[in-house]
C-alpha positions as a printed NumPy array, in Angstrom:
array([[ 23.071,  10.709, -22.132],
       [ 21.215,  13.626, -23.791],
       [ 21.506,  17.373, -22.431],
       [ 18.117,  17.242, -21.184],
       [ 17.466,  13.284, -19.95 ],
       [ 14.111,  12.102, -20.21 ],
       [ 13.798,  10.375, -16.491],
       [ 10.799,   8.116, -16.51 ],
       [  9.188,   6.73 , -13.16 ],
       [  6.341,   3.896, -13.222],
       [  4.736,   3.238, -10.216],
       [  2.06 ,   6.049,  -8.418],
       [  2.722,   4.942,  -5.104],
       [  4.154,   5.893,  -1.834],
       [  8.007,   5.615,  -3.26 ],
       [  7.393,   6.712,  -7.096],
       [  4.787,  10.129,  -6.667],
       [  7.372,  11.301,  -3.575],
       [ 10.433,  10.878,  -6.238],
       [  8.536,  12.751,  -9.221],
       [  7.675,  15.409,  -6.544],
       [ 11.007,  15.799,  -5.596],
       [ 12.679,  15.339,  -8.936],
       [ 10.119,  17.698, -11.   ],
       [ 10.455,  20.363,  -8.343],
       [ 14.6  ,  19.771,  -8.522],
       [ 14.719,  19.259, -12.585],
       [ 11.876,  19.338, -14.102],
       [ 10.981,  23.026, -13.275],
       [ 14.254,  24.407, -14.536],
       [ 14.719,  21.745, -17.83 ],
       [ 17.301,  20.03 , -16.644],
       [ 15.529,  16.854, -16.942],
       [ 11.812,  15.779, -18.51 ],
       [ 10.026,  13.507, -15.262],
       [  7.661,  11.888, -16.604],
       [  5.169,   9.626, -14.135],
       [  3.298,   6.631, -15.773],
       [  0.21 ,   4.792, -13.209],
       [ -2.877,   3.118, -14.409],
       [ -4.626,   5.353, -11.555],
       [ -5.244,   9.2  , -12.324],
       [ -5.176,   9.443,  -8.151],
       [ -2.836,   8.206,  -5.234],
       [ -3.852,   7.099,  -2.064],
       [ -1.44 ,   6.814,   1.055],
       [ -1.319,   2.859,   0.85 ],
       [ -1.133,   2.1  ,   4.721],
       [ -4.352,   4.24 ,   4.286],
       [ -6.442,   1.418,   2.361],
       [ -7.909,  -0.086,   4.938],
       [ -9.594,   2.942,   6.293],
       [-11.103,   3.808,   2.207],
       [-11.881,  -0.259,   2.187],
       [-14.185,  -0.049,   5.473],
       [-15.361,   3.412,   5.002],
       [-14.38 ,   5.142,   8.008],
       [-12.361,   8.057,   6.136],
       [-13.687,  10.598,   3.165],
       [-11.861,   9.035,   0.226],
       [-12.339,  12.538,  -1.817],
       [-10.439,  14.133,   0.863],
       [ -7.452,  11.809,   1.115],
       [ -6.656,  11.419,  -2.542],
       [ -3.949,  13.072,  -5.049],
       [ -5.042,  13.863,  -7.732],
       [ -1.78 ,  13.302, -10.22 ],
       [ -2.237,  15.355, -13.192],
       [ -2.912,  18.241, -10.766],
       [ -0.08 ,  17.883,  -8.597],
       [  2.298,  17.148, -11.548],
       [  1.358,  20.615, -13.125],
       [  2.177,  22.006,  -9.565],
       [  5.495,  20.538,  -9.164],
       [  6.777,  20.444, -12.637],
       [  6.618,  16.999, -14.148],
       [  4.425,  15.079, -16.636],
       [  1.86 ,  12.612, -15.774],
       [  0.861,   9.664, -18.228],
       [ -1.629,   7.336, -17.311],
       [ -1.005,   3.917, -18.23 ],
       [ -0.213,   0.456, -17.087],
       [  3.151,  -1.087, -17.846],
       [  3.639,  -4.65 , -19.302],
       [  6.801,  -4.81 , -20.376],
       [ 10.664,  -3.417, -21.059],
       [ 12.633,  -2.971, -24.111],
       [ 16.12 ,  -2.536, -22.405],
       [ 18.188,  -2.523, -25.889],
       [ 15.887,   0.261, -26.932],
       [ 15.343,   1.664, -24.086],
       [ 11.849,   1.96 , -23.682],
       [  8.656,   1.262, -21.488],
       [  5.725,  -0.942, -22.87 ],
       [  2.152,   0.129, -21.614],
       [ -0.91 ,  -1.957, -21.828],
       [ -4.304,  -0.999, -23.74 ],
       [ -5.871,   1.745, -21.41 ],
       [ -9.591,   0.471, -21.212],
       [-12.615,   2.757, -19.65 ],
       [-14.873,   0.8  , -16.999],
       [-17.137,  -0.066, -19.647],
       [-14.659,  -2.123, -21.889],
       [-14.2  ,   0.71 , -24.317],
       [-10.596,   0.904, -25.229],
       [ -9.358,   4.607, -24.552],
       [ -5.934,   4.477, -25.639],
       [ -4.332,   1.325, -27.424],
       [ -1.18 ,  -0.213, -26.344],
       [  2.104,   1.82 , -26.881],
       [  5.737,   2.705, -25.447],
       [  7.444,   5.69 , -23.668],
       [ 10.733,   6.456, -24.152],
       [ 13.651,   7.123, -21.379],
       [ 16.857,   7.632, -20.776],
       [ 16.72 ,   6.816, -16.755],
       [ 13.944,   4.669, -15.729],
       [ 12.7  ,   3.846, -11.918],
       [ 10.009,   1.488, -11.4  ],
       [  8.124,   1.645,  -8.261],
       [  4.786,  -0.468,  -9.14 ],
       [  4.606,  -1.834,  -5.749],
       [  3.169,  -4.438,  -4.662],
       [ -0.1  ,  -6.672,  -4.137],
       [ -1.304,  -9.682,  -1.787],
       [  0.234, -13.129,  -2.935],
       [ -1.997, -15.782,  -3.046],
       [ -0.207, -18.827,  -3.843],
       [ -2.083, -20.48 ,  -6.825],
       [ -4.918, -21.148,  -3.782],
       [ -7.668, -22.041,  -5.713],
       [-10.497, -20.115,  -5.711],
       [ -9.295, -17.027,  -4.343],
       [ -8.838, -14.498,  -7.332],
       [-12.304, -15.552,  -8.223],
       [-13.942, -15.379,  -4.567],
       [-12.322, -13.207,  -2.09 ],
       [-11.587,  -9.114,  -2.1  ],
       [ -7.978,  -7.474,  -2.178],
       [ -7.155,  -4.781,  -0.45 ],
       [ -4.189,  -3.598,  -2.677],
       [ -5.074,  -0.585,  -4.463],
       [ -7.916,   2.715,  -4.185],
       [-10.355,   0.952,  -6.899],
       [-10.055,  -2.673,  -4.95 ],
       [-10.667,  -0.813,  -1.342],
       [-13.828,   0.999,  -3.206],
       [-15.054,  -2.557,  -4.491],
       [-14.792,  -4.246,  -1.333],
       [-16.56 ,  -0.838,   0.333],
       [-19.492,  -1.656,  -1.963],
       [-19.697,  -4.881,  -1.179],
       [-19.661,  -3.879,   2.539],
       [-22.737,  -1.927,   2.618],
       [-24.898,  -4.368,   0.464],
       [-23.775,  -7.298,   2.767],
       [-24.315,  -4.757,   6.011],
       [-27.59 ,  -3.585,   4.528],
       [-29.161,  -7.132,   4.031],
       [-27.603,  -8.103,   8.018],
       [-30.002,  -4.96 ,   8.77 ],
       [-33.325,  -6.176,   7.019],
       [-33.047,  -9.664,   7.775],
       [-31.627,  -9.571,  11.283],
       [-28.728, -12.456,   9.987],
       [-25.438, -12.588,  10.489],
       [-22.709, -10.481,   8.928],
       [-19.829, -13.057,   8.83 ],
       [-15.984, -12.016,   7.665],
       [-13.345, -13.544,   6.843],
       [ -9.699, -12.42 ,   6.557],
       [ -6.411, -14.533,   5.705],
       [ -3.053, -12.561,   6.257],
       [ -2.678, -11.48 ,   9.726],
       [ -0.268,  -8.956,   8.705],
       [ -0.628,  -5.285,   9.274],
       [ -3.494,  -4.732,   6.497],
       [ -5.469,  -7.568,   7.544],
       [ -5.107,  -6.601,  11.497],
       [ -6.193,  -3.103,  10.928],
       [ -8.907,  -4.015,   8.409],
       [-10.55 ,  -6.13 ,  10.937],
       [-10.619,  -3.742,  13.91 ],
       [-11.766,  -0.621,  11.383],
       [-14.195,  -2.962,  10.537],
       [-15.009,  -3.344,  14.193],
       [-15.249,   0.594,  14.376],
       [-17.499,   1.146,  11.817],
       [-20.534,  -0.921,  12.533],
       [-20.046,   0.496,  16.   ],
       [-20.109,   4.059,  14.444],
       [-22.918,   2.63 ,  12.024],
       [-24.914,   1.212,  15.049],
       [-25.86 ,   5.323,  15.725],
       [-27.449,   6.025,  12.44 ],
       [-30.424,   3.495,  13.422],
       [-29.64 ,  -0.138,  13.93 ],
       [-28.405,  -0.651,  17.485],
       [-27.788,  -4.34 ,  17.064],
       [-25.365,  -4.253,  13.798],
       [-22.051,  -4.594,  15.462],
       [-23.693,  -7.687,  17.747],
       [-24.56 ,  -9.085,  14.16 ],
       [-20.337,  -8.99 ,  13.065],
       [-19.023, -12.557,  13.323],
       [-14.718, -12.084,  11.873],
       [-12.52 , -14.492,  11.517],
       [ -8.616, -14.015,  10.911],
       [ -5.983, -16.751,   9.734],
       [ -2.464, -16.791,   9.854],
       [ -0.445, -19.618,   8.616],
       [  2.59 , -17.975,  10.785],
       [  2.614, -18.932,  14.681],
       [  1.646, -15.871,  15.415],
       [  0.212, -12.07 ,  14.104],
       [  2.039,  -9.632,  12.405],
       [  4.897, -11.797,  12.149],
       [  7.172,  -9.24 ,  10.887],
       [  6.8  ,  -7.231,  14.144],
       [  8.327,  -7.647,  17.211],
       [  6.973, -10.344,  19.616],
       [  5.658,  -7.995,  22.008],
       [  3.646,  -5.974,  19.576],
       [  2.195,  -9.134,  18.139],
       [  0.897, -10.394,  21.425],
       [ -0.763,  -7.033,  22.352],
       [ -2.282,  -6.7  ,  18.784],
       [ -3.991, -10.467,  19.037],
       [ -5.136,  -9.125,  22.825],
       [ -6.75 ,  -6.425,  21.384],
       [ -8.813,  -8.114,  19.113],
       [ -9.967, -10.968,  21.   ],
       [-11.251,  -8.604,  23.472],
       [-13.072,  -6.714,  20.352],
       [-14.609, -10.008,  19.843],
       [-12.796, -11.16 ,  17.042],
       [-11.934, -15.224,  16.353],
       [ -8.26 , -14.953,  15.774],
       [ -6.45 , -18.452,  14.308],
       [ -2.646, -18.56 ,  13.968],
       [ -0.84 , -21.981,  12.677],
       [ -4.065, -22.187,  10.451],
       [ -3.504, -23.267,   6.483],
       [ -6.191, -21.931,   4.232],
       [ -6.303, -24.453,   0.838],
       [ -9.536, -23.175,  -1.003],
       [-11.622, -20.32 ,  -1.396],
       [-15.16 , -21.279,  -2.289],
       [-17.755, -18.788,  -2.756],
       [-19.336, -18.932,   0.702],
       [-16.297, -19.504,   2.57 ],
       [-12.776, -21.158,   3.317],
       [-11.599, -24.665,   3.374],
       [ -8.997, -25.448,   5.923],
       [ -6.183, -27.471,   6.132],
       [ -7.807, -30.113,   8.547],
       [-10.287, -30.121,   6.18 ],
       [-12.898, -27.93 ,   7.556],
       [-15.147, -25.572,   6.515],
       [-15.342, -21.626,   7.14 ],
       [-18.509, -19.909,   5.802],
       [-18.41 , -16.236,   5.43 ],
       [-20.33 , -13.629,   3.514],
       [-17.247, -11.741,   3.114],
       [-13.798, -12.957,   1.97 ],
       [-10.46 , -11.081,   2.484],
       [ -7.154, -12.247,   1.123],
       [ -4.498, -10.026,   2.124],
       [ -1.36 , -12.638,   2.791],
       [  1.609, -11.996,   0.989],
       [  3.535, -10.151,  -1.061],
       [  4.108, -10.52 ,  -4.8  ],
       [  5.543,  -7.575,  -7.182],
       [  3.787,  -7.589, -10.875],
       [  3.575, -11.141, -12.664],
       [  4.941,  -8.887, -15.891],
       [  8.424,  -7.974, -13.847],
       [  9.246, -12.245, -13.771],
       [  9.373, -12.011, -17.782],
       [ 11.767,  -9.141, -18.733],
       [ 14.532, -10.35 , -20.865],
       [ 18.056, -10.674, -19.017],
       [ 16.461,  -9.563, -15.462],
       [ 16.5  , -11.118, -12.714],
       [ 13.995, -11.674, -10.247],
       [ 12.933, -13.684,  -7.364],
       [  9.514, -16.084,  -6.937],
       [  7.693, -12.828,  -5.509],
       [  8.434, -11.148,  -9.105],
       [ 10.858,  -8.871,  -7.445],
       [ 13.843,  -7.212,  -8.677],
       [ 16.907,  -7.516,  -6.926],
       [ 19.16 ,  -4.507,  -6.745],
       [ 22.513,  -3.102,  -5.739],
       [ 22.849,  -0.895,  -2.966],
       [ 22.812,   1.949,  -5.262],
       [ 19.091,   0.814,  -6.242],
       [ 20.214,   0.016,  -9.505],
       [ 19.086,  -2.961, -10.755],
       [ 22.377,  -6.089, -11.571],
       [ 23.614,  -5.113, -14.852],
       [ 21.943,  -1.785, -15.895],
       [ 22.84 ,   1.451, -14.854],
       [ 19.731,   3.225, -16.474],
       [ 17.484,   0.918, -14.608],
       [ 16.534,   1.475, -10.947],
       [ 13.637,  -0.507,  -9.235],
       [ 12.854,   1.036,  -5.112],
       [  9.967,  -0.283,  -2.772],
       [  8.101,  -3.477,  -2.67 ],
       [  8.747,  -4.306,  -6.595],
       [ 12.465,  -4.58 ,  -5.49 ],
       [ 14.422,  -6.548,  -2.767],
       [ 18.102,  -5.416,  -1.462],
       [ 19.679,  -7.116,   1.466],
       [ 22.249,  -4.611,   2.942],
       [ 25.883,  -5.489,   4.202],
       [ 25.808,  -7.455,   7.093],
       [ 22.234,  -8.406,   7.208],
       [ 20.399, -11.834,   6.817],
       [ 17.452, -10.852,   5.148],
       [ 16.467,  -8.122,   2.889],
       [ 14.617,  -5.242,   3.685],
       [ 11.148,  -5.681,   4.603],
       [  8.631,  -4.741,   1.753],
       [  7.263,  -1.57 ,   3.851],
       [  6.215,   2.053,   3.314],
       [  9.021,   3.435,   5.768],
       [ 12.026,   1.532,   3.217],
       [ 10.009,   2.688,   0.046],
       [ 10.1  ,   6.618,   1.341],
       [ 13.751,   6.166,   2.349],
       [ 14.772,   5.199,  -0.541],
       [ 12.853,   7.925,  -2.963],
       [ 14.769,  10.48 ,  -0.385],
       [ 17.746,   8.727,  -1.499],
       [ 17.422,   8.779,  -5.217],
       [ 16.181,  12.184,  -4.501],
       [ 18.384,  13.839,  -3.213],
       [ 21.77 ,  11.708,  -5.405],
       [ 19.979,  11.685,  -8.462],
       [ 20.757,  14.564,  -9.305],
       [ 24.112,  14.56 ,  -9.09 ],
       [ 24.872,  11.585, -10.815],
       [ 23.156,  12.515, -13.802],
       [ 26.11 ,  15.668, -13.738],
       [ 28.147,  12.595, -13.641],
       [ 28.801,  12.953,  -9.59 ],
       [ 29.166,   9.483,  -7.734],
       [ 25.78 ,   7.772,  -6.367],
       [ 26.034,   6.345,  -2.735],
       [ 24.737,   3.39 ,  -1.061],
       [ 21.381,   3.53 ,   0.145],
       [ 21.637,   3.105,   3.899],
       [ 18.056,   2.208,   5.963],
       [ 17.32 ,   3.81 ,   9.514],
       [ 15.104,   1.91 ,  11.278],
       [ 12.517,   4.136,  12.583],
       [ 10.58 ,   1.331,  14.134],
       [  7.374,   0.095,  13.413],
       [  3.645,   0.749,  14.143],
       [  0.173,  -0.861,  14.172],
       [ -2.998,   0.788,  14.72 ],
       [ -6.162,  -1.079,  15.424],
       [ -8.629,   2.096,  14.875],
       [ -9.511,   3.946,  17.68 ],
       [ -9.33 ,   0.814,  20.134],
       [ -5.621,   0.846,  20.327],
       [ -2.393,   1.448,  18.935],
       [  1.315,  -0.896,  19.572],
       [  4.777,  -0.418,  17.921],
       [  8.787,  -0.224,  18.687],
       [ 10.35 ,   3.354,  17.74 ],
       [ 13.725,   1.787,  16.26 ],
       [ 17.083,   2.354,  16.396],
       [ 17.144,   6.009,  16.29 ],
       [ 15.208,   8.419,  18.42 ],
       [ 14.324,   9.38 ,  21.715],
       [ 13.372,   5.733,  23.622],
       [ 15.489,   3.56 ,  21.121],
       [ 13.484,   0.799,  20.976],
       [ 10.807,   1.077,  23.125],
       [  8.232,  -0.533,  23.25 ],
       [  5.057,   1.82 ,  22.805],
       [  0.993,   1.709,  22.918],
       [ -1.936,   3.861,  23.677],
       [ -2.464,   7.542,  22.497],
       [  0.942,   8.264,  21.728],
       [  1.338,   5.159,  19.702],
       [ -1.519,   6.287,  18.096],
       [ -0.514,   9.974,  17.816],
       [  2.458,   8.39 ,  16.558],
       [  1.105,   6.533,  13.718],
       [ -1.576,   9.323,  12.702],
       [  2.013,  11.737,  12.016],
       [  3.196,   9.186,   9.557],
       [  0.078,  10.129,   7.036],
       [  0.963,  13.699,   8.149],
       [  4.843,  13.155,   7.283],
       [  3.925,  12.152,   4.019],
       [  1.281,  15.153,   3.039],
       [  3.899,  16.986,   4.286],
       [  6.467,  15.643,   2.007],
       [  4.41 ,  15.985,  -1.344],
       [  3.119,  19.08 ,  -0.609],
       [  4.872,  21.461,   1.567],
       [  4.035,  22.543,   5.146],
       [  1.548,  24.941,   4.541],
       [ -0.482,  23.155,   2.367],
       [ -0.48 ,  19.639,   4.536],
       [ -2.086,  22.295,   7.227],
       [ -4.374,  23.452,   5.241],
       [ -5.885,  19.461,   4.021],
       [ -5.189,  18.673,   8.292],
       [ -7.607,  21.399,   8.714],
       [ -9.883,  20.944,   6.166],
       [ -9.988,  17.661,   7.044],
       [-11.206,  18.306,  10.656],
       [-13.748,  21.003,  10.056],
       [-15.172,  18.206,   7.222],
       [-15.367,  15.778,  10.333],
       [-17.637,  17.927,  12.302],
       [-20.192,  18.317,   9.578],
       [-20.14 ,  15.236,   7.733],
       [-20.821,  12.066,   8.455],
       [-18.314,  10.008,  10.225],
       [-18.563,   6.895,   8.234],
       [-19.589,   6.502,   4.089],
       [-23.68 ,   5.842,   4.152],
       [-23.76 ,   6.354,   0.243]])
């Protein structure tokens, strides 16, 4: 390896901006190593946050990173760019044609060069060849597809305004981003009902399916049953055990061969890593595009190649199943390759990633709140709701500000944040 390794990290996310953070503060600053961060995005968004940007009910200026800014502020390189593609033997990373948003093509296609390289691209809703739906329905996946569907939102609630009609939704994936889409939804056109139409939220007609038996299937049973409480009592049509074959493009077709209509289509089922990841020479990789990886987070049979987060699976010793695609594994294991990093590059031995299970939340806006807290902890798996669940969840954003920029300056964007809320409006009308 070179005296100054050129560490490159793809993948903006929750797992890969926390690693450059760490690693350019740890490296980069004092030349030990060039950290170089490649995302198609020039800002991050906390992902668990996306629901919140996609129904407008949070100021998506104040919530955003900004990358080229914070990678001048804690000493690594940001390259925009969208990644298509691996050169192992000559060790280097393949980005896409950068295009503006009118088709112009900014920078043509071309490769980056490293010596370590951690991919972190995350991960998107699956949908399962189901025709129609790429075409028809909104994702929920990233900032610019949250901002799309926000658009969309306030033309469909404008015209439920003016003609007095119906604003129908639909939403497949009962997981935890189409749960806590629905009740934000809920929340705004409540919050919207105040700025002069008393009757919108009346007007809301949603619809969720699950194929599972039951909601948010990868939390505990108890959770799951409270959550699906919660939002028939909101109002909301709820239908586990319910196969969605077609998107059309005014509504769903149904396994029993029914019909859903909706102005609004959500698809936010599954999980599937980047098509791209399925096609790199000598890798392996699962049907969700995945890439498996030893407990070290290095992928089989390359030592210069880690993959962390949803874009990888790993199924620790003694377990059934590998770890859940989730924003409390992805930050775990960035800590991880944080802090032993490092140290391997001086040729020091690199651990096992081991997982604490912290629990798990779900927040359905301002209605309600429902999680476990884990293994670990005060009330070792408890069984939690109300304010503190909700306090609870609200300190997970907080933990992560905290973790990319320091205490004093997560107070300062906390504060901001609330004096902003009590002289702005306190959902997007423009």
């Amino acid at each position: 390896m070179p005296q100054i390794p050129r560490i490159v990290i793809v993948g903006g996310g929750i797992a890969g901006l926390l690693l450059a953070t760490r690693l350019g503060d740890q490296l980069g600053r004092s030349g030990r190593a060039q950290v170089t961060l490649i995302d198609k995005s020039q800002t991050h968004i906390w992902k668990p946050m996306l629901h919140t940007i996609a129904a407008g009910t949070r100021d998506i200026g104040q919530q955003q990173v900004i990358y080229l800014a914070h990678a001048s502020e804690h000493g690594f390189n940001y390259q925009p760019g969208e990644m298509q593609g691996l050169d192992r033997d000559a060790r280097v990373v393949q980005l896409a044609e950068l295009r503006a948003p009118s088709g112009e093509v900014v920078i043509g296609p071309r490769t980056v060069e490293y010596d370590v390289l951690i991919l972190a691209l995350g991960s998107r809703a699956n949908d399962f060849g189901t025709p129609g739906v790429h075409e028809h329905c909104h994702f929920i996946d990233s900032q610019a597809q949250a901002e799309i569907f926000n658009q969309a939102l306030r033309i469909r609630s404008f015209q439920s305004v003016v003609t007095n009609s119906p604003l129908r939704v639909s939403i497949v994936g009962a997981g935890a981003t189409g749960v806590e889409l629905a009740a934000e939804l809920s929340r705004l056109l409540e919050v919207a009902a105040s700025y002069g139409d008393p009757d919108i939220r009346s007007r809301l007609s949603l619809t969720l399916y699950e194929s599972a038996p039951r909601i948010l299937a990868a939390f505990p049973p108890e959770v799951s049953a409270s959550s699906e409480a919660q939002l028939r009592d909101i109002g909301f049509t709820v239908q586990t055990g319910t196969r969605v074959v077609a998107a059309d493009p005014d509504g769903f077709r149904l396994g029993d061969d029914s019909k859903q209509v909706a102005d609004l289509m959500v698809w936010a089922a599954g999980v599937k890593a980047p098509d791209f990841l399925a096609n790199i020479e000598g890798m392996a990789s699962n049907r969700s595009n995945q890439i498996p990886v030893r407990p070290s987070l290095q992928v089989l049979d390359d030592d210069a190649v880690f993959a962390l987060g949803d874009c990888s699976t790993l199924t620790l010793a003694g377990q059934e199943r590998p770890l859940a695609p989730t924003a409390q594994v992805a930050t775990q294991q960035a800590q991880h390759l944080a802090k032993y990093l490092p140290r391997w590059l001086d040729g020091g031995a690199l651990p096992d990633f081991a997982f604490r299970d912290f629990g798990a939340l779900v927040s359905l806006s301002d209605y309600n709140a429902f999680g476990t807290l884990g293994r670990f902890g005060f009330f070792r798996g408890g069984f939690i709701k109300g304010r503190f669940a909700q306090l609870s969840h609200a300190m997970l954003y907080r933990q992560h500000q905290q973790a990319l920029h320091g205490f004093g300056k997560a107070m300062a964007l906390w504060t901001a944040e609330r004096i902003n809320g009590l002289v702005l409006p306190r959902i997007r009308l423009s």
